[in-house]
C-alpha positions in Angstrom: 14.1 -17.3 42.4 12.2 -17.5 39.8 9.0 -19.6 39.2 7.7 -22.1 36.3 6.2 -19.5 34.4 9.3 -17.1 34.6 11.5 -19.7 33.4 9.6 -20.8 30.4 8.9 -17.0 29.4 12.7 -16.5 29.5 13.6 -19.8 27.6 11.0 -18.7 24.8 12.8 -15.6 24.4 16.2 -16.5 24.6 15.6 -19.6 22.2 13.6 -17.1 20.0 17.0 -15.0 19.9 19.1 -17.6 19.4 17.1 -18.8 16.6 16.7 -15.0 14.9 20.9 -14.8 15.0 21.1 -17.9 13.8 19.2 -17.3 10.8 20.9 -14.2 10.3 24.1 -15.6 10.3 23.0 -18.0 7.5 22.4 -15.0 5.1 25.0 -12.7 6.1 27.2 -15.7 5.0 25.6 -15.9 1.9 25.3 -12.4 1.1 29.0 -12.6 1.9 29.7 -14.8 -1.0 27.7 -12.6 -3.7 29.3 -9.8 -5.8 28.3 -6.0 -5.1 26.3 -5.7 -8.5 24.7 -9.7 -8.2 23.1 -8.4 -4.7 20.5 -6.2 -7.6 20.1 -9.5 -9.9 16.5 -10.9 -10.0 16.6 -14.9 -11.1 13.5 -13.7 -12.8 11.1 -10.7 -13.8 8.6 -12.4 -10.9 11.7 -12.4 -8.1 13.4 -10.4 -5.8 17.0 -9.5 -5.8 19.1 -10.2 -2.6 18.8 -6.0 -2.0 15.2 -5.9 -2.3 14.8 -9.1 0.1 17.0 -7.2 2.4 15.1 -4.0 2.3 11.9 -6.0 3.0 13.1 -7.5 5.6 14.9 -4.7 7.1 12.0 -2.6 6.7 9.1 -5.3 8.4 11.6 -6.0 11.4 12.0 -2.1 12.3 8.6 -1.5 11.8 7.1 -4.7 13.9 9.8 -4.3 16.7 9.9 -0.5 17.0 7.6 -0.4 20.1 7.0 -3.2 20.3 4.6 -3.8 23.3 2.7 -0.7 22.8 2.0 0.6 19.0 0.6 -1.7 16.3 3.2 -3.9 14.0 2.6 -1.8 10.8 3.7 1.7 11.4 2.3 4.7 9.7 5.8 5.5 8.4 6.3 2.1 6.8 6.4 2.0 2.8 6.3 -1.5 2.2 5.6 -1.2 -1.2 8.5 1.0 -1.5 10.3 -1.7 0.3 10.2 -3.5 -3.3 11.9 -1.2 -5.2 15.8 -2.0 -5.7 16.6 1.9 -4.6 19.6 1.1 -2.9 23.0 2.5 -5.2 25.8 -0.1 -3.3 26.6 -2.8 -0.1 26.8 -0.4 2.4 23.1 1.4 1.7 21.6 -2.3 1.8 23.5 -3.7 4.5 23.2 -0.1 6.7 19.3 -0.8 6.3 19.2 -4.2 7.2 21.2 -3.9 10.4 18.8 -1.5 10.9 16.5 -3.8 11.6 17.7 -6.5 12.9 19.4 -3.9 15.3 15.8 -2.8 16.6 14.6 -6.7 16.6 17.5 -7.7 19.2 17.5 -4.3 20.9 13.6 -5.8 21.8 14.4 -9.1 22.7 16.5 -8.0 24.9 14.7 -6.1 27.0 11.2 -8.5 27.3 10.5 -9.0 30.7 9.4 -12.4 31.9 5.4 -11.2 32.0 5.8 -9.3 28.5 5.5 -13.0 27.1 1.5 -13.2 28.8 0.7 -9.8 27.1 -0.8 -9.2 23.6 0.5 -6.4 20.6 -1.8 -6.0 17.5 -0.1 -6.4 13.6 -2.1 -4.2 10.9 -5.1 -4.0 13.7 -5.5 -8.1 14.4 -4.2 -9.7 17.9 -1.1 -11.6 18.5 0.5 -13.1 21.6 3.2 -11.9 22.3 4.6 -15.8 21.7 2.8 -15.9 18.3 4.4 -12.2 17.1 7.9 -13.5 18.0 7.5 -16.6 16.1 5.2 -15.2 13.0 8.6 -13.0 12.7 10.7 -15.9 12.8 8.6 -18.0 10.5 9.0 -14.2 8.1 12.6 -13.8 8.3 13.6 -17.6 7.9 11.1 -17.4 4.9 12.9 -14.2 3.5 16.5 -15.6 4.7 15.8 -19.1 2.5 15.3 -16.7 -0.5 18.3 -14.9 -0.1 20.2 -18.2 0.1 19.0 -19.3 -2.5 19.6 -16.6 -5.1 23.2 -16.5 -3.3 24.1 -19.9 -4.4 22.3 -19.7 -7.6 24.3 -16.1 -8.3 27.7 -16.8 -6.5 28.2 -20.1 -8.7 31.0 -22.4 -8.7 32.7 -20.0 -5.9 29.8 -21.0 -3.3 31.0 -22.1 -0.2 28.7 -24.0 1.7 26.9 -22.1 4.7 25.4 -25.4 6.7 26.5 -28.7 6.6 28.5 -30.3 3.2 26.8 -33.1 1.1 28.4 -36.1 2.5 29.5 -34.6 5.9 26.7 -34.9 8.4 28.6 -37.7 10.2 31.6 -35.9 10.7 29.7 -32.5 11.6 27.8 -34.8 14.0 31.0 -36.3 16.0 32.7 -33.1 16.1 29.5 -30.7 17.8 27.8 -33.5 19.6 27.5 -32.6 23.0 28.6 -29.3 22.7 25.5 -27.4 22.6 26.4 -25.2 19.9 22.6 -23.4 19.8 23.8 -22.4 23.6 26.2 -19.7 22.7 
């Protein structure tokens, strides 16, 4: 059986999870709605496409979570400068590298042991919790992921279907989940 501590170490991890696929979700769906050659369109000369987002965050999630408990966050074989640079020539290139990551994030989620979460992992040399490198990654990706949906919606137009909840609807999108846990999947 396991004890108070165990609990809450696998509760911060699975809720972690839940919130990393959720916010993954949200921007596959928008990505989803956004033509092959809009995924290179910057809103501006001082913004990122949707591809180079993706490359970024494909590239900081393989590099944080590859060995995870025991090499630093920032791995010698990381470019992230290179990371924005729209290199990427179609869909599949982008979306091959970002499952890449996100691949290598859930592989290590998966596997933390209850007493992983007491342990510590350095990023670029510095300390972290293992608690406070989870959520610094969540707090990156939703960051990145809010980018991507916006530029989506901006690019996709009058075609944009809604991702979350419609203007007007959060009474009816209340009655039909509540209760039902959907975060508990």
């Amino acid at each position: 059986m396991m004890n108070d501590y165990e609990n809450l170490a696998t509760e911060i991890a699975a809720s972690a999870t839940a919130s990393f696929r959720a916010n993954k979700s949200w921007a596959d769906n928008a990505i989803a709605q956004v033509a092959d050659e809009k995924l290179h369109v910057a809103l501006d000369e001082n913004t990122n496409s949707i591809a180079v987002i993706m490359k970024h965050v494909g590239g900081n999630l393989k590099s944080r979570w590859t060995d995870f408990l025991s090499t630093d966050g920032e791995k010698s074989w990381r470019n992230r400068d290179d990371e924005f640079i729209d290199s990427f020539t179609n869909r599949e290139e982008i979306l091959n590298h970002w499952e890449e990551g996100w691949a290598c994030l859930f592989a290590t989620l998966a596997v933390l042991q209850p007493e992983d979460l007491s342990k510590s992992v350095t990023i670029r040399g510095e300390a972290h919790s293992v608690p406070l490198a989870i959520h610094r990654s969540l707090a990156h990706c939703a960051y990145h992921i809010g980018q991507i949906i916006l530029v989506a919606r901006v690019l996709a137009g009058d075609e944009w279907e809604t991702i979350t909840i419609p203007r007007g609807e959060s009474g009816t999108y209340n009655q039909s989940v509540w209760g039902k846990g959907h975060y508990k999947k």
